[in-house]
Structures are given as structure tokens and as C-alpha cells.
N, C-alpha and C positions, 0 to 999 in steps of 0.2 A: 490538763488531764485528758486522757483518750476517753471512749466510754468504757472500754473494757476495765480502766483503773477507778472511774466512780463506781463503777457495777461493784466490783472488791470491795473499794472504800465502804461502800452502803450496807452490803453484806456483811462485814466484820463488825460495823457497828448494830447491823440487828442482831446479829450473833450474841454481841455483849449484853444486848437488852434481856437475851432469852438467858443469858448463863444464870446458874441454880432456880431456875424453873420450874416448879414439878407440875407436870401436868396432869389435868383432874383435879388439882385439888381446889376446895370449895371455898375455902376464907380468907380469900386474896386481900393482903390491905392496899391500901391506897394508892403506895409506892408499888409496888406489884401489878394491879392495877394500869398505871402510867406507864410502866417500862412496857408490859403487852401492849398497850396503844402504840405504844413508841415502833417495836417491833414491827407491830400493824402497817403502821405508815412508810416505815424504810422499807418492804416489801411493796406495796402500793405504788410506791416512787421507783423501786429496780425495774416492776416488772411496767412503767410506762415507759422509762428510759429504755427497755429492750426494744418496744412497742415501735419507738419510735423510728423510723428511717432516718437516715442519713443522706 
């Protein structure tokens, strides 16, 4: 895979972590919770992969 196509890859899957989302709201359960972490991380990992030189 190139890195422009992990970039996509990573994206689409945090994308899927955020869908039905709402944001603001206060009584996240557990699973809720984990998918935003999740989200968290495939952001943290796109934007080192950008970071990174070739």
C-alpha cells in the first residue's frame, strides 16, 4: 500500500468510529467511550504517518 492509500484506509476507519456521534453529549457509555479512543488513535497514527518523510 502507498501511504496515500493507508492515509484513506485510517481515515475511513476513524470516520466509522465517529459515525452516530453526537457531540457534547455528557453520558457516553462505555462503548462510546472506546469507539472515541479508537477514533483518537487512528488520528494520532494518520497524522505521524504524514509526519513522516520518505
Amino acid at each position: 500500500m502507498t501511504k496515500e492509500e493507508v492515509i484513506a484506509f485510517l481515515t475511513e476507519q476513524r470516520d466509522l468510529r465517529l459515525f452516530g456521534y453526537e457531540q457534547g453529549k455528557d453520558d457516553l457509555s462505555d462503548f462510546e467511550k472506546w469507539q472515541l479512543a479508537q477514533a483518537d488513535m487512528y488520528l494520532k497514527v494518520i497524522e505521524w504517518i504524514e509526519s513522516v518523510k520518505e
